[in-house]
DOZA-769123 format. One record per residue (C-alpha): residue in three letters; y, x, z. Coordinates in steps of 0.001 Angstrom, whole numbers, padded with zeros to 6 digits, always signed. Example, Ala and Ser with C-alpha at 12.3 -4.5 7.8 and 13.67 -1.06 7.14 Angstrom:
2
ALA-004500+012300+007800
SER-001060+013670+007140
END
This chain:
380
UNK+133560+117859+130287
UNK+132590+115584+127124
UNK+128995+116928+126528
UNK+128754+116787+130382
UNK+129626+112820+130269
UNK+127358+112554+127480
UNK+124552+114391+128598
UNK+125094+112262+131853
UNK+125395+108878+129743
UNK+122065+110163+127668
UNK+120135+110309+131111
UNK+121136+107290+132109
UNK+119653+105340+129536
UNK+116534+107419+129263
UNK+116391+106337+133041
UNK+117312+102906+132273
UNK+115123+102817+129284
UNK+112031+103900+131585
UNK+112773+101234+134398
UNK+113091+098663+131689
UNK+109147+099607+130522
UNK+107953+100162+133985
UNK+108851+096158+134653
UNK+107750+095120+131569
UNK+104703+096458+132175
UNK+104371+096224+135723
UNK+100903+093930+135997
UNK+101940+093308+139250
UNK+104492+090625+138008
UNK+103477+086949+137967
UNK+100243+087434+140129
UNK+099015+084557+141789
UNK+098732+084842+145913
UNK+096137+086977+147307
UNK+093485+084259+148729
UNK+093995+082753+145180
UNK+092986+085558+143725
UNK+089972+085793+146161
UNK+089147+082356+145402
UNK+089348+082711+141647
UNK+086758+086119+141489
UNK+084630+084948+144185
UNK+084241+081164+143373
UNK+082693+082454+139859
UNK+079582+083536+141349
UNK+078431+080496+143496
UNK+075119+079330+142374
UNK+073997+075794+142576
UNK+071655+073457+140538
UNK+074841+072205+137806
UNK+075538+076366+137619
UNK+072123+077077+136694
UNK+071644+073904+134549
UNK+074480+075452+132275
UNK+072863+078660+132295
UNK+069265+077477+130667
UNK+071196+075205+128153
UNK+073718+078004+126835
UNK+070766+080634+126817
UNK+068558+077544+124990
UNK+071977+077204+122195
UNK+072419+081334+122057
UNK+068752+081834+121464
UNK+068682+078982+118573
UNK+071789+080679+117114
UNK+070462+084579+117335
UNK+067059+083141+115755
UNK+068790+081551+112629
UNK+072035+083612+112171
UNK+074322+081068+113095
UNK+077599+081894+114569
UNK+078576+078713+116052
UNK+076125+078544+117912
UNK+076272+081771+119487
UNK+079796+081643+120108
UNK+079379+078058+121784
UNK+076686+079566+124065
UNK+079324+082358+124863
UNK+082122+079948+125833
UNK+079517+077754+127910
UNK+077678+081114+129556
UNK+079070+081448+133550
UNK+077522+084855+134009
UNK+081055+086294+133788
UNK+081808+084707+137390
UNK+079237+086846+138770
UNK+080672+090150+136878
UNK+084088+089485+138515
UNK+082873+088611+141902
UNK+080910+092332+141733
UNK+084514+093818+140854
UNK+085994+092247+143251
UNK+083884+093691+145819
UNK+084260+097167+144818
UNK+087916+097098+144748
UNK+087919+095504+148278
UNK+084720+097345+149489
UNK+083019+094150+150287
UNK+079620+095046+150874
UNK+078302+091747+152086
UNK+080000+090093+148435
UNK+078632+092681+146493
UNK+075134+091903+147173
UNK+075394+088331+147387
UNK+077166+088985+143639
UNK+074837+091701+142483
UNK+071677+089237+143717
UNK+073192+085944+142090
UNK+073501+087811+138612
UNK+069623+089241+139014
UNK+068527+086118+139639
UNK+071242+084463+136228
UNK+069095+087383+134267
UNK+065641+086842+135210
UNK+066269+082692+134223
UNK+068144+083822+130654
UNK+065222+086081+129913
UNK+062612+083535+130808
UNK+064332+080833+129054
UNK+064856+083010+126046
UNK+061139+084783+125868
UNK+059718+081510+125529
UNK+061865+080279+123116
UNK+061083+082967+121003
UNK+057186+082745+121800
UNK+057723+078995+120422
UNK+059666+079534+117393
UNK+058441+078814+114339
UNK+060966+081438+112909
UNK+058971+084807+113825
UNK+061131+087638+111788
UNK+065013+089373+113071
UNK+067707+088460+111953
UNK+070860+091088+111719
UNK+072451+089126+114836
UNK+069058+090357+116709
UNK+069681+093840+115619
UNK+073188+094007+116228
UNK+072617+092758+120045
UNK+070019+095451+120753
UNK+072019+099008+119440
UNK+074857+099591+121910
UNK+077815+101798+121057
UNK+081034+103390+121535
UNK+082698+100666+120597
UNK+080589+097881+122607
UNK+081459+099637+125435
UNK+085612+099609+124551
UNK+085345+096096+123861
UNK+083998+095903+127158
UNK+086767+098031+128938
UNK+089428+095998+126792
UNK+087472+092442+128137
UNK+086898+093352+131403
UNK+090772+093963+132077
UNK+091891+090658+130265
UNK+089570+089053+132136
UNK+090913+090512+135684
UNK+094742+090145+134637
UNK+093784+086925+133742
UNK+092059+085551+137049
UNK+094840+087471+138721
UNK+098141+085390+137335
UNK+099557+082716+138639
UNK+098771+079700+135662
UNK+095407+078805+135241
UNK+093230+081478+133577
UNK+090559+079266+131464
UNK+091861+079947+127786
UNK+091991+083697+128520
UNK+088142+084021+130172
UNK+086972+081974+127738
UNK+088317+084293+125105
UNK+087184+087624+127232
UNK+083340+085554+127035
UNK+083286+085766+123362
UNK+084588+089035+123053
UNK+082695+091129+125636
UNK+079000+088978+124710
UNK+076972+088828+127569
UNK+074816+086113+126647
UNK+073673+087797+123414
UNK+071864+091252+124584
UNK+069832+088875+127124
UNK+068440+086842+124002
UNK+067398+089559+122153
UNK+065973+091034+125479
UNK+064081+087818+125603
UNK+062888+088543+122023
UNK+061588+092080+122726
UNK+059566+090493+125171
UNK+058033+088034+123642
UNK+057395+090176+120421
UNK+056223+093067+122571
UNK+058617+095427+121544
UNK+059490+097869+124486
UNK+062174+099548+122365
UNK+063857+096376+121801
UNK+063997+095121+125428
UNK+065005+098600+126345
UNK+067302+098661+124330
UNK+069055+095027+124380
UNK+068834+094762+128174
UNK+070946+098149+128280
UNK+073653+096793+126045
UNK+073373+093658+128509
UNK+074270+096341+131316
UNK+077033+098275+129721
UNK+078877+094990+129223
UNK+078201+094271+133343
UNK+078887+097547+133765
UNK+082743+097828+132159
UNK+083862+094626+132076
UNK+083489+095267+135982
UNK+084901+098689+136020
UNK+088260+097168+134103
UNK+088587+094054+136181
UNK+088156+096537+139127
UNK+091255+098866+137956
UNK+093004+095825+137335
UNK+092717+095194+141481
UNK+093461+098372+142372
UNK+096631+098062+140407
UNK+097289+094881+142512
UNK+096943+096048+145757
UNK+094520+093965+146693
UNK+093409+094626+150433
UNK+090628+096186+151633
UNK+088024+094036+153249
UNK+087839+095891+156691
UNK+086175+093284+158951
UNK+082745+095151+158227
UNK+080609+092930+160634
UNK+082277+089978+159370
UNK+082812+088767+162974
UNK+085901+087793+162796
UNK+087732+090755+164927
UNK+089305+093840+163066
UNK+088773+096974+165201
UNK+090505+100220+164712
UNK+086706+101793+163773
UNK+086081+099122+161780
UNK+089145+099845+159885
UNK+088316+103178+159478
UNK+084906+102695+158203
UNK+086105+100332+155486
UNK+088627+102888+154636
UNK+085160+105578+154143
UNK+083106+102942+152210
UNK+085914+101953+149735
UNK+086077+105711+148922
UNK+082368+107009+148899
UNK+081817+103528+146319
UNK+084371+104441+144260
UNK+083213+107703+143744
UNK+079504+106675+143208
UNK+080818+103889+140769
UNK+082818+106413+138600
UNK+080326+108878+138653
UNK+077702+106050+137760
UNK+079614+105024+134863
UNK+079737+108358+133181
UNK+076222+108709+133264
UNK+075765+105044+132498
UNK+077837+106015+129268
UNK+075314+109135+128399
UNK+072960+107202+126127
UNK+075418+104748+124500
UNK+076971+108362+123599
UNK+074512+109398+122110
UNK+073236+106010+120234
UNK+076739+106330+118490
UNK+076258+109289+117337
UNK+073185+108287+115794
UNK+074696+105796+113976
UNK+077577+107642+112623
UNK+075493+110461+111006
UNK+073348+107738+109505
UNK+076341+106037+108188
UNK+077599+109107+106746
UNK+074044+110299+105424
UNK+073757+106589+103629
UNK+077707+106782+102388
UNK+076772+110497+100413
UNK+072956+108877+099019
UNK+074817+106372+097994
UNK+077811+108755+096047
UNK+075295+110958+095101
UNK+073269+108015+093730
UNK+076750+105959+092012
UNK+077184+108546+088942
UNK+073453+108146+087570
UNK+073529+104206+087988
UNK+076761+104523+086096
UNK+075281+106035+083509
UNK+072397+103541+082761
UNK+075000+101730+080744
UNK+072395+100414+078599
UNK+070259+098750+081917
UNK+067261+100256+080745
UNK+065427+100247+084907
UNK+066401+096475+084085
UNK+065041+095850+080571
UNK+061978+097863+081395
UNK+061056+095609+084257
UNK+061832+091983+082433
UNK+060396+093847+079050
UNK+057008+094409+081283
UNK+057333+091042+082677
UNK+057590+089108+079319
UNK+054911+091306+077688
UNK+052472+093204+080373
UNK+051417+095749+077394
UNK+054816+097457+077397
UNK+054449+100652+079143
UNK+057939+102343+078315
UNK+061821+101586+077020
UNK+064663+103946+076057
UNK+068006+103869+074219
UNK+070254+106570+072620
UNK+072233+107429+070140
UNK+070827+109132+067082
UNK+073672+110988+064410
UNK+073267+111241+060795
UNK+075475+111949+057846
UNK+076403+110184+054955
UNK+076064+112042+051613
UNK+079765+112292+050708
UNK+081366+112568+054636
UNK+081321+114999+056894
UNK+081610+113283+060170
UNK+078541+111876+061692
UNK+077142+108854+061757
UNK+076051+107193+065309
UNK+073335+104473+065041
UNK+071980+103309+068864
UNK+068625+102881+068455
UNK+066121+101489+071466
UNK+062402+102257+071414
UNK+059446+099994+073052
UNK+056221+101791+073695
UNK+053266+099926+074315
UNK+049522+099885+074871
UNK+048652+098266+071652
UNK+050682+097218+068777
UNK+052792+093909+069255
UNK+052652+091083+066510
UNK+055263+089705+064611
UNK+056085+087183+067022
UNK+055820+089275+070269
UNK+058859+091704+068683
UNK+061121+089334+067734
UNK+061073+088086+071561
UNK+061039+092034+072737
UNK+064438+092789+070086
UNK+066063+089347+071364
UNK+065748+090708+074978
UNK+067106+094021+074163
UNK+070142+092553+072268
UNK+071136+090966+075412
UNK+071526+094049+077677
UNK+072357+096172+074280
UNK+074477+094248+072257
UNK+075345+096902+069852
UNK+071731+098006+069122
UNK+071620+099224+065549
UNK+067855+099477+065417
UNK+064775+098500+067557
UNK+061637+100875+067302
UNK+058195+100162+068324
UNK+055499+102248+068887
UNK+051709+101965+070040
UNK+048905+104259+070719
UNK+047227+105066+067262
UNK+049247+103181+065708
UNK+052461+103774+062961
UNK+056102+102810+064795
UNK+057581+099488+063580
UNK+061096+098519+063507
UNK+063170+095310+063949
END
């Protein structure tokens, strides 16, 4: 009867346990009301003449800050940047199978792109500053883990619109860590350099942030049982076919938007890739290269190249050690003696400037040899 009443008491707190996770977890805890919610993903994508204003001057600051490497300035642009509005409002119409809302959303951030690349490409036609900078590169090579960042943005950013307090520290947050702004810039770049590869390849970072941050805002509505939008002709009346044709759109867009996604995913797959085996191909070079730079303990690649610099008739250097022995001891004697070869013979004056540069990288040089073409070595 004991192990029964413990194996009963066990249960109950592995049941108690589970509940206790459930509601801590439960995102449905805290949520703001449902038209606030509406209000908060839709009202994002409005466009007016302030909106797009906004838009021009934080593309203007995130170009200026991609072009000279500077990291305030890109993350001001980020914080500034409303494209995010229109990235929610296009979740918010898949979850609720809006269809009217998702083109109105999808249009509005077409029309956010086109100004951000037109605003960008002739920045960078003006610039005085014509060369990439790493920030340039960085925005242009979509991975793996641009794509998680995404995810991981994209369902802050929806539990965030979705509480009941006031979601601006939080979205401003997601802006900077998700990037939209930056991709578009170096879009803007490609174009204005003529580099199809770069466009290409920054404007489809640009849509795999869209792309998941949208996909994880949408889960996060899904999880909050947000209703369907089943007035399909938007005139006011609900019918029962109506209801029943929301009920078929919600699930045939679902399907096409997961099934998108995982092809969307296919080349950012394979970009990381890329990059790993190039990461691991550089990390070997550069073991394989470590033990024969360690053993240039002399510097002699260095010397050679300052030797040639101070005196252009040097044409080779090398140290070692050379062993003797001493008349009366039978252990050998090491002497580290460096050798300069040149084209002709040095004077007096050009040695003593060649032996003062090899003392510095040789301290311990015992003897410093020259030798010339025709000509007898010399020592110093």
């Amino acid at each position: 009867m004991a192990e029964i009443d413990n194996a009963a008491g066990g249960t109950g707190w592995a049941r108690r346990g589970v509940a206790a996770l459930k509601r801590a977890l439960d995102v449905r805890e805290g949520r703001a009301s449902r038209p606030q919610i509406r209000k908060r993903f839709v009202g994002g994508s409005k466009l007016d003449g302030t909106h797009m204003c906004i838009l021009i001057v934080a593309m203007l600051i995130a170009s200026i800050g991609l072009n000279t490497d500077s990291a305030e300035a890109i993350v001001g642009a980020m914080l500034i940047c409303p494209l995010m509005g229109s990235v929610l409002a296009i979740s918010y119409a898949v979850a609720t199978a809006d269809m009217r809302l998702l083109r109105h959303a999808t249009a509005g951030l077409a029309l956010q792109m086109v100004i951000c690349l037109a605003t960008s490409t002739i920045y960078f036609l003006l610039t005085p500053i014509p060369y990439e900078t790493n920030t340039l590169l960085d925005n242009s090579t979509p991975t793996i883990w641009d794509l998680l960042i995404a995810l991981a943005g994209g369902f802050a950013g929806g539990l965030g619109n979705s509480r009941k307090q006031e979601p601006s520290t939080l979205i401003a947050g997601v802006a900077v860590a998700t990037a939209l702004m930056p991709p578009l810039c170096s879009a803007g770049y490609g174009i204005a350099r003529q580099s199809l590869p770069r466009f290409a390849g920054a404007l489809y970072e640009f849509g795999v942030n869209v792309v998941f941050i949208a996909l994880a805002a949408e889960v996060v509505l899904l999880l909050l049982h947000v209703p369907l939008h089943r007035d399909v002709n938007d005139d006011g009346v609900v019918t029962p076919q109506e209801s029943e044709e929301a009920v078929a759109i919600s699930r045939r867009l679902r399907r096409n938007v997961i099934i998108g996604t995982l092809v969307f995913a296919i080349p950012c797959l394979v970009v990381t890739t890329g990059v790993v085996q190039e990461t691991v191909q550089q990390r070997a070079m550069d073991a394989a290269e470590a033990p024969s730079q360690a053993s240039d303990q002399y510097e002699t690649a260095l010397t050679t190249q300052e030797l040639k610099a101070v005196q252009p008739e040097v044409e080779r250097y090398s140290v070692g050690a050379e062993y003797s022995y001493a008349a009366n001891s039978s252990q050998p004697v090491e002497r580290i003696v460096a050798t300069v070869a040149s084209s002709r013979e040095l004077s007096a004056d050009e040695r003593v400037r060649a032996t003062a540069l090899v003392r510095i990288h040789v301290p311990g040089v015992d003897e410093v040899r020259f030798t010339a073409d025709g000509s007898c070595p010399g020592t110093e």
